[in-house]
C-alpha positions, 0 to 999 in steps of 0.5 A: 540583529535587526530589531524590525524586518518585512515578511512577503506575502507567499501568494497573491490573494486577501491576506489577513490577521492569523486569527482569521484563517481556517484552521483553530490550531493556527488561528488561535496562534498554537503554532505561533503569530503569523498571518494568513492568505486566502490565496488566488494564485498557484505560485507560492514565493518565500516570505523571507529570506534563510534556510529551507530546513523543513519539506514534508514528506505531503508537500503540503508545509515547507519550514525555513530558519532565518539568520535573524533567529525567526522559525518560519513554517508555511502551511499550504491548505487546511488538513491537505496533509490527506491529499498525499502531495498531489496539489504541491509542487516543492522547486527547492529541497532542504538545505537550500538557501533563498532569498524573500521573493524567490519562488518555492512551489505551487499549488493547485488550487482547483484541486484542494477545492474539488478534495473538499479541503480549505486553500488557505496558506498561512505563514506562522512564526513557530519560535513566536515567544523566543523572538517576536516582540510585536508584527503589524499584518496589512490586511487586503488584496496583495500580490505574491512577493508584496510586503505583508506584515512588519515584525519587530523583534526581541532584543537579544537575551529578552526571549531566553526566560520562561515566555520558552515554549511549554513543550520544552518541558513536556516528559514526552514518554509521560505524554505517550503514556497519558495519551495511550491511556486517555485513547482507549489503550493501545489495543485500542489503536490500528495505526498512529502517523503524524504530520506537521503539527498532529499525532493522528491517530487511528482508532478501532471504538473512538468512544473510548477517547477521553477528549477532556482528559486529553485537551488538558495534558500538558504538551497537548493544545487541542484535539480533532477529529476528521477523516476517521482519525483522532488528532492530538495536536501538539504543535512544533515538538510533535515529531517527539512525541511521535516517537514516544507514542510509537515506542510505548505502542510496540512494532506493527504500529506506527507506519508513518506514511506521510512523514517518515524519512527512513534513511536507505542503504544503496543498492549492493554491488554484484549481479547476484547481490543485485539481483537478490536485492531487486527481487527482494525489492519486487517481492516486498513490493507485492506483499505490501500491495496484497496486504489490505485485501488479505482479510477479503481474499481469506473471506472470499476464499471460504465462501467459495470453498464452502459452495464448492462443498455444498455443490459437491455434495448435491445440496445446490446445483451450479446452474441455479441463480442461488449458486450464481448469487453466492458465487458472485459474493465469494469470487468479485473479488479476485475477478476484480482484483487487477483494481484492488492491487491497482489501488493498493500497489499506487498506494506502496509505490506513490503513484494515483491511486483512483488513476491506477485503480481505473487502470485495473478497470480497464484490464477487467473490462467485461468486453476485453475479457470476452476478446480474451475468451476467444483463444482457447489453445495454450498457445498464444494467438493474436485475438485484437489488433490496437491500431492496426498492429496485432495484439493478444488480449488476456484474461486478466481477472484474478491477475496481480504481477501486470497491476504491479507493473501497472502501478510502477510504470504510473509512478515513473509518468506522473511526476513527468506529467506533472512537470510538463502540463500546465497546471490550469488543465493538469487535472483533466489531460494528465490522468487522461494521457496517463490512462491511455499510455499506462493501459496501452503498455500494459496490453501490447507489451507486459501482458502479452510477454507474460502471456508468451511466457506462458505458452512456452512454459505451458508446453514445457509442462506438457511435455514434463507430463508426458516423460514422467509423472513423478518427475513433473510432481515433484518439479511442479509441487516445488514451483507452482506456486512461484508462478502464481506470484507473476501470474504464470500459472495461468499457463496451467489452466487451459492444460487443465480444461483440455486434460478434462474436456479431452479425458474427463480428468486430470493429472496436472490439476491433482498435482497443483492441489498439492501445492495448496495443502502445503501452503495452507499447512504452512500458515497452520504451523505459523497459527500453532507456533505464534503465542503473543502476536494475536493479530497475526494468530487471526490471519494464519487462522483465516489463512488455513481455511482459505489455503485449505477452501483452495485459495492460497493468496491470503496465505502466500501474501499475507504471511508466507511470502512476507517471512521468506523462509515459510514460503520455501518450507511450504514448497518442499512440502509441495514438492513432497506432495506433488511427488507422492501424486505423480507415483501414485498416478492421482487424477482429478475430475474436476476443478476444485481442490486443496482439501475442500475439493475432495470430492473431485478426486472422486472418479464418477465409475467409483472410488478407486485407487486415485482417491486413495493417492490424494489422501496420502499426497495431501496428507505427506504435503500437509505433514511435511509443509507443516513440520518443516515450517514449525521446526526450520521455517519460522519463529515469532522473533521473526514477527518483530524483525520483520515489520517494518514502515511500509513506505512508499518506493520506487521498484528497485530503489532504496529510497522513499518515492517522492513524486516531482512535481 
């Protein structure tokens, strides 16, 4: 082994000593000697010659092995760990041998410096003790590729004593446990992810970290606090003690979004294994996408039954500013929901989130919904044109399947955009290309084929109306609330509204309450059978109320969706409720249902022999959803089978998204 060797400069720029660059964890030499660039330049070379055996999942770190014994990790940016990789673009993958010179990635510095975050690259030598006798930094102005420091090295055999790094004698599940305590508990911790050097943790009372406590454990070098997160910065072995604060936290926490690497079976073989599987795949896909806004949705979803109910009651009339106001805290949003599951489907499926949020903006937009007002019939007509070519626009509020398509199809365009726009003007033209095309497929393509789904199926529901109402019970009990998952059922509304403007009542809408009942009988069984899982006892609670208020989404996609069997078990119910509804020829005289919306089952003549029917039919609904879920549909081992790292994906692909640069 050579006893001296050069290390390039990774990009051009001021470099200078370790000590001086922006971040405390590497300018007091933590994770080794080094030195740092204050960079001017995108291009990113290899200082050395090796091995890449390090890429992060951000993109913002890259580690290489030399045949010399070095350990070299270059760190892009100060806390750039945030940015999720959207300033980095990595030319090479793990394995890879290079050669010093050799470029490696860019970065795009106009970007970091807008997030708010420091650009400059540092260079550190991780297994400093092991081999580095001395290195001799040339600070100033460099270009990439320049020589920028000489290392002399240790001789062989003068490293291996207690100069060793002290991590290598951590008891890391000791470590796990000091630091659990000194943050307050576990009960204390929403999630924990790391990066390269960070166990980052999310607290729910920061205060009742104790920092001295934990700065001086051994194995830890320091603590930060920054964008909400307590920082326990461990240095190289932070991966295990990662694993050790994971394992003592318990399952649902722990969802290492920057750096897990979870290893993915291929898709399975056969149209119908495959065909599982992608549903499987979409499923999961939008349960994840619902799972931040359950908590609003379940929240919003009690206000407006609660309005409904004082309405119903004559307390407020529907027409006072009152009513206005309140309404328009419970149902913002759902209105708004196309940018809420943009936001959170972009998060799931890597792509843009503030992009694809602007996307569900689009499809909001006051003025597009008004176009879509125009069209009152179930059929579909072409109420717009987009450049000459006839289109129909849709109501999209309160939709979710077109902003999982949306999110998915930006997932597919970035990574192309990326690799095809210079990045001196990517910022401005990608997410102006990739708005304009994303939205236009989504209006001229997939929101139309849903919507002329819709009609078809609208006039299939018709017609099962007309031969049987028995029959059209029990099939629309069954599958109702499939249809709500892809946004069909906005095929029912307008049989709805003109059931009721041509009657005064209607038959279809009384079977669909039935459907809630047992979706929210469904979560009530999970509430009753859960024990130990105390965060999942509040979200079935909340979700009753909802289901029962008549909003089912917190209950589908926070727990029924996500635990398979419950879902299935709350549409037998349904099945059994919109059967007894049709028998017993149940109508409705208003929109509201569920069991909050009795009073719509009210005729204005008197009570009648209908009132009476949607007793029976929710109360069959609500008895058998609820058995059949507590007896068959759930168990609370399935609560620790089922949580799992929500990672980011591709649709219909096994392996973790990594969005090209």
């Amino acid at each position: 082994m050579k006893s001296t060797t050069d290390m390039l400069s990774p990009v051009s720029g001021e470099l200078v000593n370790i000590t001086k660059v922006h971040d405390p964890m590497f300018s007091e030499k933590a994770m080794g000697d080094g030195f740092g660039v204050l960079p001017n330049d995108s291009r990113i070379v290899s200082p050395v010659s090796g091995k890449i055996v390090l890429i992060a999942s951000t993109k913002h770190a890259i580690g290489i092995d030399t045949d010399n014994g070095m350990e070299i990790l270059i760190h892009m940016g100060v806390d750039t760990v945030e940015l999720d990789g959207e300033p980095f673009n990595i030319l090479v993958k793990e394995g890879d041998s290079v050669e010093a010179g050799q470029q490696i990635a860019t970065m795009d510095i106009g970007m970091i410096k807008d997030a708010g975050k420091i650009t400059d690259v540092i260079v550190a030598i991780t297994n400093t003790a092991m081999v580095l006798k001395e290195i001799d930094v040339h600070p100033g102005d460099i270009q990439s590729g320049d020589q920028a420091a000489t290392v002399s090295l240790l001789a062989q055999g003068e490293g291996e004593f207690d100069q060793a790094p002290s991590n290598q004698k951590v008891d890391f599940d000791v470590l796990a446990t000091d630091i659990i305590k000194n943050i307050g508990g576990a009960e204390n911790v929403d999630n924990v992810i790391h990066c390269i050097t960070r166990v980052r943790f999310y607290l729910k009372d920061e205060s009742k970290a104790n920092d001295e406590v934990i700065k001086n454990l051994n194995g830890v070098l320091d603590i930060a606090k920054a964008g909400g997160q307590y920082q326990v910065v461990i240095g190289p072995a932070v991966e295990d003690v990662f694993g050790a604060v994971v394992a003592q936290l318990g399952p649902g926490i722990g969802t290492n979004d920057n750096e897990a690497k979870v290893k993915k079976e291929p898709a399975p073989k056969g149209i119908w294994p495959k065909t599982k599987y992608y549903f499987s795949s979409l499923i999961g896909v939008i349960t994840a996408s619902m799972m931040p806004v359950i908590g609003l949705l379940a929240a919003a979803g009690i206000l407006k039954g609660l309005l409904s109910l004082i309405v119903s009651a004559k307390w407020l009339s529907d027409t006072s500013s009152t009513y206005m106001i309140i309404n328009a805290m419970g149902d913002s949003v759902f209105y708004f929901l196309p940018i809420l599951v943009g936001f959170t489907a972009a998060k799931r499926l890597g792509a843009n989130q503030i992009i694809v949020g602007v996307i569900g903006g689009v499809l909001a937009y006051p003025t597009l919904v008004q176009l879509a007002s125009k069209t009152s019939s179930v059929q579909m007509n072409m109420n717009a044109d987009f450049f000459g070519m006839p289109i129909h626009v849709a109501n999209y509020t309160y939709s979710i399947f077109p902003m999982i398509a949306a999110a998915w199809l930006a997932s597919m365009v970035e990574p192309w955009l990326k690799r095809h726009i210079p990045a001196t003007v990517r910022m401005i033209v990608s997410p102006l290309i990739e708005v304009f095309v994303v939205s236009a497929v989504i209006l001229v393509i997939v929101g139309p084929v849903i919507t002329l789904m819709s009609s078809y199926l609208a006039l299939g529901i018709v017609a099962l109306l007309k031969f049987s109402p028995a029959l059209s019970g029990l099939i629309i009990g069954a599958f109702y609330q499939c249809l709500v998952i892809f946004g069909l059922h906005w095929a029912v509304i307008p049989v709805v509204a003109n059931q009721i403007a041509t009657t005064g009542h209607s038959a279809l809408n009384a079977i669909v309450s039935a459907t809630m009942v047992a979706q929210g009988a469904a979560v009530l069984a999970v509430f009753f059978k859960t024990k130990k899982n105390i965060a999942m006892k509040q979200i079935a609670g909340a979700a009753t109320i909802s289901a029962f208020a008549g909003i089912t989404e917190p209950a589908m996609y926070g727990i029924n969706l996500k635990y398979g069997r419950i879902f299935w078990t709350a549409n037998i119910g349904g099945a059994v409720g919109g059967l007894l509804t049709g028998l017993l020829h149940v109508d409705m005289w208003g929109f509201a249902g569920s069991l909050i919306g009795f009073a719509s089952f009210i005729n204005p003549k008197g009570i009648d022999s209908s009132f009476t029917g949607f007793l029976i039919a929710s109360a069959a609904a609500l008895v058998v959803s609820f058995t059949c879920t507590y007896f068959f549909g759930f168990k609370e081992q399935d609560l620790e089978e089922s949580v799992h790292a929500v990672e980011k994906v591709r649709l219909g692909s096994r392996e973790p998204a990594v969005k090209d640069a």
